[in-house]
Structures are given as C-alpha cells and as structure tokens.
BANU-651362 format. One record per residue: x, y, z of N, C-alpha, C in turn; residue in one letter. Coordinates in steps of 0.02 Angstrom, whole numbers, plus 50000, padded with zeros to 5 digits. Layout:
N
XYZXYZXYZa ...
END
This chain:
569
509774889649663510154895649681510894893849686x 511214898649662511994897149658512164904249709x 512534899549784512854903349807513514907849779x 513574914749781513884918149743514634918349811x 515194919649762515824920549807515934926949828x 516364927749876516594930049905516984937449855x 517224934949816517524940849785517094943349728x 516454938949697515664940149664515554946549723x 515444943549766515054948449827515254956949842x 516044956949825516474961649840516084967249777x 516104963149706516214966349661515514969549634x 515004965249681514234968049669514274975649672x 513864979149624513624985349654512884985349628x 512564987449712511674986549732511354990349683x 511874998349686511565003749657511415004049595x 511635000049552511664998649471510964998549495x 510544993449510510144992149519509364997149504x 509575001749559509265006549547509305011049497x 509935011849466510075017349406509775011549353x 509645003449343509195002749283508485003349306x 508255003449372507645005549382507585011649349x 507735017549357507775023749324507465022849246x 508035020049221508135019049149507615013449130x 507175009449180506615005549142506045012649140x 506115016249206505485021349188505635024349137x 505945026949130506175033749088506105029348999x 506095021448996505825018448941505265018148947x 504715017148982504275016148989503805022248971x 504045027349003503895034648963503995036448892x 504455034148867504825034448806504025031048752x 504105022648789503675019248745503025020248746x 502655022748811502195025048797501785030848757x 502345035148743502045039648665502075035948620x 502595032648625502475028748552501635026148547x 501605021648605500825018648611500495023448598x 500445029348620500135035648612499905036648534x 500295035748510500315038948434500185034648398x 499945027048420499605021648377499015022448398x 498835025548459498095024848456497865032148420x 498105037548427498125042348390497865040748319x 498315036948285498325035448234497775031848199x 497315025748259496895019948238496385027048264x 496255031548308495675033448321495735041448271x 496125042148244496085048948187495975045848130x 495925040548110495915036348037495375037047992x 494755036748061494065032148046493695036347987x 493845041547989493315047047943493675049047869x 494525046147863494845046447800494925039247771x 495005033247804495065026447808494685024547800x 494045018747780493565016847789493525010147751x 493155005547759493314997347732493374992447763x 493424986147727493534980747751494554980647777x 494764982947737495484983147763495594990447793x 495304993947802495324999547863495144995647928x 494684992047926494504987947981495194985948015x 495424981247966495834974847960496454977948017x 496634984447976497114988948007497014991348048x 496534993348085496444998848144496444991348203x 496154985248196496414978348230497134979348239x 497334977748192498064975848207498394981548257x 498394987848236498734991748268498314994248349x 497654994148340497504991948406497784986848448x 497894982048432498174976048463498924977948461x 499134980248443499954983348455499944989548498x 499564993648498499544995648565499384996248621x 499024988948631498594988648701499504982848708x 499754980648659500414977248670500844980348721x 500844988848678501534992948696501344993148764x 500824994048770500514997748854500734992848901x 500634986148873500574979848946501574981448954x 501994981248881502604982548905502754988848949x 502414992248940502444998848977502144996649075x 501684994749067501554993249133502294987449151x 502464984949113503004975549149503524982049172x 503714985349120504284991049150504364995649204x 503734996449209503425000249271503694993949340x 503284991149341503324984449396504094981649412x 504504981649334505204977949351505474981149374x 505514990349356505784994249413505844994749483x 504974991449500504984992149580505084988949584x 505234981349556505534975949598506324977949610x 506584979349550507284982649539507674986949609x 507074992649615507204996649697507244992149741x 506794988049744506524982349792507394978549812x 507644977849739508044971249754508704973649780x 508824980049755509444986149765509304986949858x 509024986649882508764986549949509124980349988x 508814976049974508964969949983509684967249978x 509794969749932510534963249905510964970049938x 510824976649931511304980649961511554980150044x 510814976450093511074975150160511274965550155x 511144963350091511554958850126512034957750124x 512524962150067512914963850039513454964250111x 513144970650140513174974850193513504968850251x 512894963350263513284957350308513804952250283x 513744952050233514464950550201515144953750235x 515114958550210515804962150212515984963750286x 515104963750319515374964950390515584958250432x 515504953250407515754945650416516414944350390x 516534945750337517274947650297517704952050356x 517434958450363518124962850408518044960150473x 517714957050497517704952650566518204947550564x 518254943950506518834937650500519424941050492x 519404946250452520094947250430520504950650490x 519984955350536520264957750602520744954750644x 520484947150638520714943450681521304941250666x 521474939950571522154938950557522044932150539x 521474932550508521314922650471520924924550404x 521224920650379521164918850298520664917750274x 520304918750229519594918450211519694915450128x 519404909050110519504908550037518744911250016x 518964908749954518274913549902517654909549909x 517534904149959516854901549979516744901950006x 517014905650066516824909150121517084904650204x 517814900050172517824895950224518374900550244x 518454900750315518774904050380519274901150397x 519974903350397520404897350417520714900750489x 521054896150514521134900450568521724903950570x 521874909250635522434913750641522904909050635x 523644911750574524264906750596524504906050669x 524544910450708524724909550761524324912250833x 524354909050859523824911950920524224918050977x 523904922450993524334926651026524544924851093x 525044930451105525084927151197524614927951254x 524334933051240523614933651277523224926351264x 523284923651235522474915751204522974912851244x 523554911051235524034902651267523834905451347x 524074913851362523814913351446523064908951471x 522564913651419521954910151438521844903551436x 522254901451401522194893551374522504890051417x 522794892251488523314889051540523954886551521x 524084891751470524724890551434524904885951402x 524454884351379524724876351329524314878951260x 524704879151210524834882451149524344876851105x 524294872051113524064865551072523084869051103x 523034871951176522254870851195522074878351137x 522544883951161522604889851116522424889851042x 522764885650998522574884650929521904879950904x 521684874750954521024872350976520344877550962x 520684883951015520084886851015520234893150947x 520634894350913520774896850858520454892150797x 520494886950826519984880050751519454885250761x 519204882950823518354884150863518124890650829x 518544896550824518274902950817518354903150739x 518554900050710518634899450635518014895750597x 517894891950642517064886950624516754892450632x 516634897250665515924900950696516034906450650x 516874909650628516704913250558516504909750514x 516684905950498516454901350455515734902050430x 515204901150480514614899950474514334905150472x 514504911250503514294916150505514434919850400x 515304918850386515044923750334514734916550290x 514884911150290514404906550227513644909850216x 513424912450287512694912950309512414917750266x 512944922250271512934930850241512824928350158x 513264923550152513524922450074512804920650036x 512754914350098511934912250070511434916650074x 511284922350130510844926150098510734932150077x 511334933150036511204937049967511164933849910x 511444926449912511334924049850510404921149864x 510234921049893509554921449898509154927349874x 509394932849904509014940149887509084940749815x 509914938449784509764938449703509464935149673x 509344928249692508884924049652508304926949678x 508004927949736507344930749730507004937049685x 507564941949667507614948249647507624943649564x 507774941149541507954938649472507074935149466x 507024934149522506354929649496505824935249489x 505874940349535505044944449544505454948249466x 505884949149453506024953349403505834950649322x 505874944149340505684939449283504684939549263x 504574939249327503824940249330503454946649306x 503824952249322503664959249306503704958549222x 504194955849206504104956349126503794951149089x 503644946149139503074940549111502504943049062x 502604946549009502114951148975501724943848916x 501174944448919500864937848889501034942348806x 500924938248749500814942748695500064944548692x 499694948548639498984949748670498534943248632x 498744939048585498334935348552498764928448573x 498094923748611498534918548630498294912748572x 498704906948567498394902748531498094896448564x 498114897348650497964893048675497084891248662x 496814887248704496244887148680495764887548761x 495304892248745495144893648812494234889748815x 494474887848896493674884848897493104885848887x 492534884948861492094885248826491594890048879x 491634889848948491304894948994491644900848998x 492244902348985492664907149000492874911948933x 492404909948858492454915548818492114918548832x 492354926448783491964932448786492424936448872x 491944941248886492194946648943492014943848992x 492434941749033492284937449099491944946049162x 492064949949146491774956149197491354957449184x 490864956749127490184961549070489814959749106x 489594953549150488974951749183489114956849286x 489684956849308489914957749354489524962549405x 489304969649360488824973649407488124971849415x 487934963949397487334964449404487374956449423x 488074954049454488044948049498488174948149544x 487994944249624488214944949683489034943949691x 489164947049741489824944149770490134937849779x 489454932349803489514923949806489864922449738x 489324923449665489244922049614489914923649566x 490334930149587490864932749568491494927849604x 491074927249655491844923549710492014916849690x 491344913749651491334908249631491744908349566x 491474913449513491614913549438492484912949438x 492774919349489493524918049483493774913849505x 493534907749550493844904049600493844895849551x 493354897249506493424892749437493874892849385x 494174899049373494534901049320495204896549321x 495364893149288496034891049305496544897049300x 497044895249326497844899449330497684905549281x 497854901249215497954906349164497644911149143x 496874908549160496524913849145496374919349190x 496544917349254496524922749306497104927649289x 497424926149277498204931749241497754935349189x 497514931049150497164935249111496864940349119x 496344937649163495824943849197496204949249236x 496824948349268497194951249296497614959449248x 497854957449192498244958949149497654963949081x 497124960549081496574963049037496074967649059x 495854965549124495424968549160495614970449242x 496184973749244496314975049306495974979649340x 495724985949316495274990349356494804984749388x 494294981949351493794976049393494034973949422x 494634969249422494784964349441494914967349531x 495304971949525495634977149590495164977049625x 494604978149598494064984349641493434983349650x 493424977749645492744972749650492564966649698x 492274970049751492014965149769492104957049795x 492144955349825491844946649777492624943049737x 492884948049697493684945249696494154942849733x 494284936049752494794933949786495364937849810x 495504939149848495944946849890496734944549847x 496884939349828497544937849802497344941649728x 496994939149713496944942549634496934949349624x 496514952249676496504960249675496894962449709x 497664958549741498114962049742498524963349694x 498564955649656499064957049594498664961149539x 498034962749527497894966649490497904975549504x 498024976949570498094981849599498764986949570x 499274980449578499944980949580499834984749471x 499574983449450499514984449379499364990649366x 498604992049415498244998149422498625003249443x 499355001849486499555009349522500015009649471x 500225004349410500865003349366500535007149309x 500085007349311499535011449252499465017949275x 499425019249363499265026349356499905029649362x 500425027749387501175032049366500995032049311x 501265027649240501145029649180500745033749166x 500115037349186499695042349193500085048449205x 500465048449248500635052449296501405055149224x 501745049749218502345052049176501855055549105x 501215052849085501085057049044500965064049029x 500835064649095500675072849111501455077449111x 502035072449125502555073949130502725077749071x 502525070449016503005073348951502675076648883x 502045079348933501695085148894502355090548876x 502215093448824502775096648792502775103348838x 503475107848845503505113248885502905118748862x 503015119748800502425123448768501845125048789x 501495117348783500725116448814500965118048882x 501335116048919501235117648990501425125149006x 501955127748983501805136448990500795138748975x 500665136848893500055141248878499365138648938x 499675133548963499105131249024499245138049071x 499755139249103499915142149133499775150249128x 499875152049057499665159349050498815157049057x 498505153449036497745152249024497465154449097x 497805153749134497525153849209497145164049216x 497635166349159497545173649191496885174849144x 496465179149176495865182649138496015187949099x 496515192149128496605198649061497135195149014x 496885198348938497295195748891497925200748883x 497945206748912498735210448921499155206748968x 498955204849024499355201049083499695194349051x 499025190749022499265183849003499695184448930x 499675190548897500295192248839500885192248877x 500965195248903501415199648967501565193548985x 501615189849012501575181649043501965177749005x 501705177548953501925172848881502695176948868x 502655183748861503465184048836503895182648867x 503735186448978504185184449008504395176649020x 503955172248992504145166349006504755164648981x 504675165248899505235163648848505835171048871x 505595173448917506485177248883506675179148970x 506375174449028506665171749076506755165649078x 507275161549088507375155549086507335153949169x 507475158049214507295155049294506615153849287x 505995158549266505425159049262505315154949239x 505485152449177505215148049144505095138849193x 505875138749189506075134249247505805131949309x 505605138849328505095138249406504305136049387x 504035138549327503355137449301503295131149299x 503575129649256503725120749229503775116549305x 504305118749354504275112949383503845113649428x 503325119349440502855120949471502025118049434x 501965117449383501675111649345501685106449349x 502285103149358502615098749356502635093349429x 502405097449501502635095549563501935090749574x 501485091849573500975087349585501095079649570x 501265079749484501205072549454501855069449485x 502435072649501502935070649523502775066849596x 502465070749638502275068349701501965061949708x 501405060849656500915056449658501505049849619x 501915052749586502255045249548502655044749608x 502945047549639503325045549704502905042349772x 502375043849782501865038349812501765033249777x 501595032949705501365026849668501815023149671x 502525024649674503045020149647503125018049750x 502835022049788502925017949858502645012449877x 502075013849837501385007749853501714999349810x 502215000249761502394994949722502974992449779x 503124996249801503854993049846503794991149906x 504044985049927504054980849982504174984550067x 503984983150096503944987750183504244982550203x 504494985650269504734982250328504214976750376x 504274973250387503614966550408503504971450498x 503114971050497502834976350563503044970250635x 503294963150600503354960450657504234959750657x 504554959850603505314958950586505624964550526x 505764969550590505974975750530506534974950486x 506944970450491507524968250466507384960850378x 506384961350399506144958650332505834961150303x 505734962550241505354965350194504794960450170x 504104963050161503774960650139503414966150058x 502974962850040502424966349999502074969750022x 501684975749991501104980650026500544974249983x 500024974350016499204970749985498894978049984x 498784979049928498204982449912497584979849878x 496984981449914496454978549901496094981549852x 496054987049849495824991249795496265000549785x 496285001149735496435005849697496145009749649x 495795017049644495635017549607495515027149603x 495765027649565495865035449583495405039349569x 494915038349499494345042049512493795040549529x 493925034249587493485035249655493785037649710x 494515037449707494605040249785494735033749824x 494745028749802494565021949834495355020049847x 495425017949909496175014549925495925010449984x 496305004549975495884999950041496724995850031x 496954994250092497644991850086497584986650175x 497804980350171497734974750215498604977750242x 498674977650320499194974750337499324971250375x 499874965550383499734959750431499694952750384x 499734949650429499684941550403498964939750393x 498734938550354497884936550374497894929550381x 498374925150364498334916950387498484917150427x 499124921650465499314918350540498764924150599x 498364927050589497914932150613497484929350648x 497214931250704496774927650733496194933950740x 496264938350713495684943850739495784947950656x 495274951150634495384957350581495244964550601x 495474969150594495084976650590495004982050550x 494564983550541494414990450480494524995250500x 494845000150496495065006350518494905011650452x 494175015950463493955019250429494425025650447x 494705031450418495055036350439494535044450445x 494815047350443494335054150445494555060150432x 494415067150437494495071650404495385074850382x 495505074450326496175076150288496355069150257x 496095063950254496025058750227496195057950152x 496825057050122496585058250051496885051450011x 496705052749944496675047349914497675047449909x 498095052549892498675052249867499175052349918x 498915051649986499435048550040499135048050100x 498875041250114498785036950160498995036150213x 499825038450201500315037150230500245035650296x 499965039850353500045039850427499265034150432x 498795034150398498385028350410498725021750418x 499035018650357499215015850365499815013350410x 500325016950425500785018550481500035014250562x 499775018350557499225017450630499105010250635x 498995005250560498694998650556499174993850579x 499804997350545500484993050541500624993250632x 500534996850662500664997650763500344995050775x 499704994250764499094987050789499274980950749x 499724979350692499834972850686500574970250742x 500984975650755501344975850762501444973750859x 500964978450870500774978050933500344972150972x 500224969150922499764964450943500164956650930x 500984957150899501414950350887501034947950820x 500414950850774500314947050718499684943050728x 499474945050807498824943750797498494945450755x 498324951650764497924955450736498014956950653x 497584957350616497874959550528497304968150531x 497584972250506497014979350491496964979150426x 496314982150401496284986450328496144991150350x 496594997450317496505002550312496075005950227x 495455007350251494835007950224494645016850217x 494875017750144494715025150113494105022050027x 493575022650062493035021849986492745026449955x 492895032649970493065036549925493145043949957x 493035051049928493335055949957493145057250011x 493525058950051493365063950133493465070750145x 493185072150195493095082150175493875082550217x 494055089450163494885092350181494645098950203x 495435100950233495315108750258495675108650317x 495805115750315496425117250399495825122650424x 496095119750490495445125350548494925126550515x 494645133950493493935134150503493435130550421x 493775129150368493765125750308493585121550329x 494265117050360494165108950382493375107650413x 493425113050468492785109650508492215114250457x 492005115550424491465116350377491425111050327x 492025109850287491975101250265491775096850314x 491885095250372491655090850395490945090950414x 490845095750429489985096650418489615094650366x 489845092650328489485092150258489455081750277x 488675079350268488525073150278488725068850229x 488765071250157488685070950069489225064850097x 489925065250110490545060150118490405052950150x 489985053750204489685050350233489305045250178x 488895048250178488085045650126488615042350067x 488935045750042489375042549986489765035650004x 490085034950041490515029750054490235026150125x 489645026150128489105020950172489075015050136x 488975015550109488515010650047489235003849997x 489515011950012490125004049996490525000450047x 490355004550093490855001250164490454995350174x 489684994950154489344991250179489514983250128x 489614985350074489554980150041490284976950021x 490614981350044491424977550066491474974350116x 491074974950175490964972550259490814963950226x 490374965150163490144956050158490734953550138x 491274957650078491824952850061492214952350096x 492264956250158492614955150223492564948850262x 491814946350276491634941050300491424935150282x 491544934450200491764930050179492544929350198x 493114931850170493654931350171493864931050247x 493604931950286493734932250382493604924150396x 493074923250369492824916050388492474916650484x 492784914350502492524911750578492764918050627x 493474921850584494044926550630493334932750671x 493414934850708493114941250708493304946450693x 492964952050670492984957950630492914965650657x 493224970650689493054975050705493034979750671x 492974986750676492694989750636492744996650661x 493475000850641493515007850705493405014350638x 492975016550667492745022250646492965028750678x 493525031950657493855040150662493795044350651x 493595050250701493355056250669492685056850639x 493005060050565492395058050524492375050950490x 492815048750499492475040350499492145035950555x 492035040450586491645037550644490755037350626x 490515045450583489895045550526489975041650484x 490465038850462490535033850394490305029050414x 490755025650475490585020550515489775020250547x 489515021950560488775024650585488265022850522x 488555029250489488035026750414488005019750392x 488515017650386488555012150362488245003850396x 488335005650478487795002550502487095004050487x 486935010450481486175010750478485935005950410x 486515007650375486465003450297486534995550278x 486714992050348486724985950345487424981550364x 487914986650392488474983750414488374975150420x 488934972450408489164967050431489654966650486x 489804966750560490314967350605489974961450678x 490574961950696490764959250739490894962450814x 491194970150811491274972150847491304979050821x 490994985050823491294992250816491394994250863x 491925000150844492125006450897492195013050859x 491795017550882491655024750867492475027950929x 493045028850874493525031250908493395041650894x 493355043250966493535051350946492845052350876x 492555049850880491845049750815491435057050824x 491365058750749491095065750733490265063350741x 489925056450768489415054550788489305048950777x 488655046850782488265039250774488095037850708x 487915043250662487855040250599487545045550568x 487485048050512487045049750474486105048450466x 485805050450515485115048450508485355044550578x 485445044750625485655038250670485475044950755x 484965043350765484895045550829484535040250897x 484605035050887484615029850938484735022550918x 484975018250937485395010750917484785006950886x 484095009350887483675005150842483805007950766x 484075013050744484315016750700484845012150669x 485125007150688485545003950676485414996750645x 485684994450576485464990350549485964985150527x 486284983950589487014977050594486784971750570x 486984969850522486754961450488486964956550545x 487344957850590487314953250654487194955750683x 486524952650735486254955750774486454954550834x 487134950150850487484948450904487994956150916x 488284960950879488654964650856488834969750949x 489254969050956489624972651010489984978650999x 489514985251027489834993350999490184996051062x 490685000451042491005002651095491325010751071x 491485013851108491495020951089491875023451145x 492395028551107492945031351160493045038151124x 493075044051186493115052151177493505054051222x 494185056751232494545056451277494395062151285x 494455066951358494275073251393494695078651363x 494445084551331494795089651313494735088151225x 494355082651205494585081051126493865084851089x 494205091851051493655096351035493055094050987x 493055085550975492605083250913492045083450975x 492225081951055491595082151099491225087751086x 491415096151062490925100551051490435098851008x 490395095950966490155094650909489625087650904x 489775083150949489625077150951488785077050979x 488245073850947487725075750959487315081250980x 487525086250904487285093250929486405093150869x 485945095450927485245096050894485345099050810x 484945094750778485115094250712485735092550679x 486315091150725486895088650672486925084250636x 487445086450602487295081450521487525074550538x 488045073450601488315066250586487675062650643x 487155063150673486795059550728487025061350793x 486955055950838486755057750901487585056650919x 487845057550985488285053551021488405048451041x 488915044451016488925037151008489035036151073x 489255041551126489505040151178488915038951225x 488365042151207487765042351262487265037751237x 487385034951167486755029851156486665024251193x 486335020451219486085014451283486455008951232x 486695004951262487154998651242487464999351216x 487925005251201488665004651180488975006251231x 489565002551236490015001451291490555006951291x 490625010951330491275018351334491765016451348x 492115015051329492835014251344493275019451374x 493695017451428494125021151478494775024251422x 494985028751408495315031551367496025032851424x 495905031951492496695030351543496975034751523x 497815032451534498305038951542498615038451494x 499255040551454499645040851410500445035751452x 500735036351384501335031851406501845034451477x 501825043151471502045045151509501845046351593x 501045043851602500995038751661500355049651666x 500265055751637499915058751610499105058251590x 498605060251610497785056151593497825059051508x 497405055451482497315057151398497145062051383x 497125065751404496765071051384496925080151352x 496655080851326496725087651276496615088051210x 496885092351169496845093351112496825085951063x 497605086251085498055080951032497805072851043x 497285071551101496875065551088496535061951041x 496225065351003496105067050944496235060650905x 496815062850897497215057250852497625052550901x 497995054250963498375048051004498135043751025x 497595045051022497355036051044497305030451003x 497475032950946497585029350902498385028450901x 498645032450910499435031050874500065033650953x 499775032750977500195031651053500165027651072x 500415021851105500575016151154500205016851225x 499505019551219499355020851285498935015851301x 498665019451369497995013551390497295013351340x 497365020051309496755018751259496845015151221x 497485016151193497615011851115497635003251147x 497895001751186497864997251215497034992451218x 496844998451267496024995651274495784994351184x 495984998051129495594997551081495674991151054x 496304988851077496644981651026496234977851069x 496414977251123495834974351178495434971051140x 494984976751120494204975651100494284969851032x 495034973550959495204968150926495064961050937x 495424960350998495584953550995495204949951039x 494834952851061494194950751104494584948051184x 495194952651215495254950851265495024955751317x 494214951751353494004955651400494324957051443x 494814951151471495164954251547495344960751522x 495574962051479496214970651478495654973751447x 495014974451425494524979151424494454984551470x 494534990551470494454993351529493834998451507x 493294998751543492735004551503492795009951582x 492165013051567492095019251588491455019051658x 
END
C-alpha cells in the first residue's frame, strides 16, 4: 500500500466512485441483451441449422454467452464493491481534512506527508501558561505538532488503506475466469460436481467440497452457484461467496424486466382490462398522453426497481453491530427467490460463543427482511459479540393486514412447508456450531414453524416459542416432540395483552396446543419495558424482541445460557 498525500487526498473525489458504479450497471444491462440475443440465436437455430457444424456453432456461441453473463454478473458485484468503497474512502477522506483544518487552525504548516510543523510563534496566552518562559512555550508547540502529526499521518494511512482495500475487492469482482480452462483438473473432480448432490448426505457433500482444492471451489462457485448457495452441507464460506453471485444474477433479472421495451410493457398493461372497447380506449390514451404514459411505465416499472434496490443492499457492506464506525460484509447463507428462501448469519461466528435461529412470522417476506434482520444485529450487538443469529426465512409466510393477515395465518400449509427444511438446516447448523450451543426462537408464526419442525426432528439446544401462534403443527403435548437431542431445553414467552394469546391453543387449531401450558417448558417472565412500564399490550407482540427490555434481555439470557439473569414465571 502506498500511502497517498496530502494534496492526492484533497483532490480525491469518493463520488466518482459511485457515478462508475452506475455506469458498470447500466453496462451490465446493456451486455446482457447482447447475451440475450446469443442465446436467442443458439436456441432459434436448431430447426433451420442442423449438423455436425451446426453443432460446432451453437458450442461456441453457447460458451460466449454463458461468457457475457459471468461479465455481467463481475459488473454487477464491482459496482457494489464500488458503492462499498465510495463509502469508505469518502469518511476517511472526511478524517483527513478534518485533521488538516485542525492543524491549519492552529497556524502550523502541514507538508504533503502529512508532517505537522509547529506554530511560528507561540502566543501570549501559551508563554503565560508556560510561566513565561518562551523557550517552555515553543516546547509545547513541538509537543502539539507531534500529536498533529500522528493524528493526520493516521487519517492519511487510513484511506490509503480503504483504497487499496477498495482496489482489491474491485479486482476480485472482475476476477471473471474465461469459461474453458486449460488447466487440468483432477481426475475425481470431472464432470458436474452437484448431479449426485440431492441424493447425498450433508456429511458426504461437506466432505466432497472440503476436498476440492481452491480453484475448483471458485469453480463450483461461479458455475454452479444456485447449489452451491443453497445447499446444505456446503461450507457456509462458499455459500456465501456463491450467494453474493445469486443476488448479482437476480438484479440482472430484475434490470431485465427493466429493459423490456415500452411497447410490451404498455400492451401488458392494456391486457389487464377484459373489455376490448376499454382496453382500445387504453391503448390510444396511452400514446397520445405522455403523463399517462409516463405514470404506466413507471408503475410497471416500481416493483423490479424496489427489489434491485434491496438486491443491490444485500451486496453492500453494514455497519459491524459491535463498531458502527466499521463496515463489514452481509453472510448470506442462502438465497433463492423461487423458494422464498433467505437465511443471512449476523455476528462473528469465530469470536461467538453461543448461536441463534430466529425464525420470523407473519408479513415475513422474501424481498425485505429488513427489520428481521435489524432484530439479529441488537442480539449480536447486545450481547458484545457473544452471541452470532441467523435470521431464517425457508420459504413463504402467510401476508395480510388485519382480518386477511390473520386468515393467512390460519392456514398450517406455511408451516408444513418450511418444517422440513428448518429441520434439515438445524443439522448443517450443528455441524458448523461444533460444541457452541444453538437456540432456536420461533415468532409468531414462526413459533408453528418452530414447533413443526421439532415434531420433524429438530436439532437444538435450546428453543423459545416467542409471542408463538402455538406448539406446532400436529403438536398437542411435548411427547409430540421429536428433538434429535433429547437433552433440549424449551422455553416460551407471551407477554399480557399480546392478542396471539386469543388464538394460542384453541380446540382444533391449526398451529397445536400452547407452548405456554405444555409440562416442561419453562415460561419466561416477559418484566417491564425500558421505561420501568410492565410489557404488556398490543405492541408486545413484536417488543420483546426489539426493545431493550427485561424480556429481550431474559431471551439472550436463555442465548447464552446465563441462568443467573434467567428470569421465568
């Protein structure tokens, strides 16, 4: 790293940064029709083309556009590093200059390496303090010139850090392999390293990638990233960086819908109407209003926009839940949109001494997470880094406001659906946990998720049915319960006034019994709120999760397995 100068520093601007982020998407869109129109081309061929050199050709240009695509994804990725780095180099930029107008305040000289010289002359105020002797006065004018000194070098050094770091992830984003290597690959590792995958264990998978050397794990990364993301048994490093591909693939999704031509997207739009006078009627005013037109389009248009503005959030670095002033990476564990599947780690998991699953519940959706994860990041946060959460969506959850909502949630189907995989993510959990312990908070209607999924064979350490829409699906007493550890410690909290209690073990309900009244699960004291207030009412619901109270408290408690601050009921 080459520390950059002082008048380098002046002349930086962060924002460029971002305006070529812009301009890599807006290529990346560009190039992907092109890709578009080679596969167009290899898959319209087959029935006018035909042969040994029809073959020959629909290869080649296949292989040129699974090319264009991987450039299309590197462009995708260098952008967010790009935002990423415009971030970065812009606050340290920021301590620069605010180290710079600190020296110069004082009336001392600053050369272009950032050394501090001192004031020519010391004022008469310093010789008073100094007991009037002018020689102790300019002494402490050295003294305060060392400490600028160090202070802006400090600044100097770390932005020239943030740029070399920003130069490097940016270098990596375009690390695009070509698609035909000439290396020579090991004799276990030809052919499709995923083709056997749905019909091998998790061990057997954990093993296969943990053999692969380097390169070929990029491979699998870069070739097969949907698997790679969303499977199981994949080393959690790999299915992050393959993740990072998957959300770089679904913006590109997302810009495709973009640069569907205005055309098609008006006649979508008249298509909606059933009478063919209205939808004539429709069609002219479009073309001979231009506000109309304008409002249609970007009313078409607002969905994919939204979802590329989440996608492009999930690529960019967060604030470290323990040092907001550092940025780290998001880990996403899986991605996958037409399952609904988002599973995202936050926290340190090496420096972690406890893990937790935080299943979420009704309004849950796949295209913003947002306040889930927010909830995980206050329990890593809250806990100094003990603690690491996944925040755990495996696939859709019932939506709806007032009386909708709670008729979706009645429906068991969400449950039954995403049991079965919670269960068999719980094992790649406990592999990857090792010795740590594992809890396991079930919300709302992930509190039935959570439930089912014991009946189905959970792996845990500890659950808690928070505010839970019940015990489980099929689950009306704890022999109903089928914890692969049979050591497993349940606990369950309903704060007073929280209206999921109407609902909670009602004869015949769909989610089971009340987790709160089943024999050996432990109730937890849900206490007062921060404002010294008992928990209770409506808005419990959700604050015990995301308030600083005695519940949320008691829940980390349970995290981290500290009984003293357990408080039950």
């Amino acid at each position: 790293m080459t520390t950059p100068s002082v008048p380098q520093v002046l002349a930086w601007r962060p924002e460029a940064l971002t305006e070529l982020a812009t301009e890599w998407d807006n290529a990346a869109g560009r190039l992907q029709v092109q890709a578009d129109t080679v596969d167009d081309v290899v898959n319209g061929g087959t029935s006018v083309f035909t042969g040994s050199a029809a073959d020959v050709a629909r290869k080649k240009l296949g292989s040129t556009a699974r090319g264009l695509r991987r450039v299309c994804r590197g462009l995708i990725l260098a952008a967010a590093e790009a935002r990423d780095a415009a971030v970065v180099i812009g606050r340290g930029r920021d301590r620069v200059l605010a180290a710079l107008a600190e020296a110069r305040s004082e009336g001392c000289p600053v050369a272009d390496d950032g050394t501090v010289g001192p004031s020519p002359e010391p004022s008469a105020l310093l010789v008073i303090c100094s007991g009037g002797a002018e020689p102790a006065a300019r002494q402490m004018l050295d003294v305060r010139a060392a400490e600028l000194t160090r202070e802006l070098q400090a600044a100097l050094n770390g932005v020239g850090t943030a740029d070399a770091d920003a130069a490097r992830a940016i270098d990596a984003a375009f690390g695009v392999r070509p698609t035909t290597s000439t290396a020579v690959r090991p004799a276990a590792l030809t052919g499709d390293p995923v083709t056997d995958w749905p019909h091998m264990g998790q061990d057997s998978i954990a093993a296969q990638v943990a053999a692969m050397p380097q390169t070929e794990r990029q491979r699998l990364v870069e070739e097969h990233p949907r698997e790679a993301g969303n499977t199981d048994g994949v080393p959690w490093d790999t299915r992050i960086a393959a993740n990072r591909v998957n959300i770089a693939a679904a913006i590109l999704d997302e810009r495709r819908r973009l640069d569907v031509p205005d055309e098609v997207k008006l006649r979508a739009a008249v298509a909606t109407l059933t009478d063919p006078g209205d939808a004539e009627r429709l069609w002219a005013t479009l073309h001979a209003d231009p506000a109309l037109r304008s409002a249609t389009l970007a009313a078409t248009d607002r969905d994919a926009r939204h979802r590329i503005e989440y996608y492009e959030s999930l690529l960019a670095d967060v604030p470290d839940p323990l040092d907001r002033n550092r940025r780290v990476p998001r880990q996403i564990l899986a991605f996958d949109p037409e399952r609904h599947s988002f599973i995202e780690l936050s926290g340190d998991l090496d420096q972690a001494h406890a893990l937790a699953v935080l299943v979420p519940g009704l309004n849950t959706t796949f295209d913003d997470a947002t306040d889930d994860v927010a909830t995980a990041r206050r329990f890593v946060a809250g806990s100094g880094g003990d603690v690491a959460m996944i925040t755990y969506l495996g696939g859709p959850f019932p939506t709806g406001r007032l009386a909708a909502g709670i008729a979706a949630a009645a429906d068991p189907r969400y449950a039954l659906q995403m049991a079965p995989r919670l269960v068999a993510f719980s094992e790649d959990v406990e592999r990857r946990a090792g010795a740590m312990p594992v809890t396991y908070l079930g919300h709302s209607y992930g509190g039935s998720v959570l439930g089912t999924a014991e009946r189905f064979g959970l792996t845990a350490d500890r659950v808690v049915y928070v505010e839970a829409a019940g015990a489980g699906v099929g689950v009306q007493n704890s022999s109903d319960w089928h914890n692969r550890n049979p050591a497993v410690l349940r606990f369950s909290i309903t704060a007073p006034g929280d209206p999921i209690g109407l609902v909670q073990g009602v004869p015949f309900g769909p989610h089971g019994a009340d987790p709160d009244r089943i024999p050996g699960v432990i109730r937890l004291a849900s206490g007062r709120r921060l404002t010294g207030a008992p928990m209770a009412g409506p808005s419990t619901h959700s604050d015990v999760l995301n308030e600083p109270s005695d519940a949320w408290h008691n829940i980390l408690a349970v995290i981290t397995g500290d009984r003293e601050h357990i408080r039950t009921k």
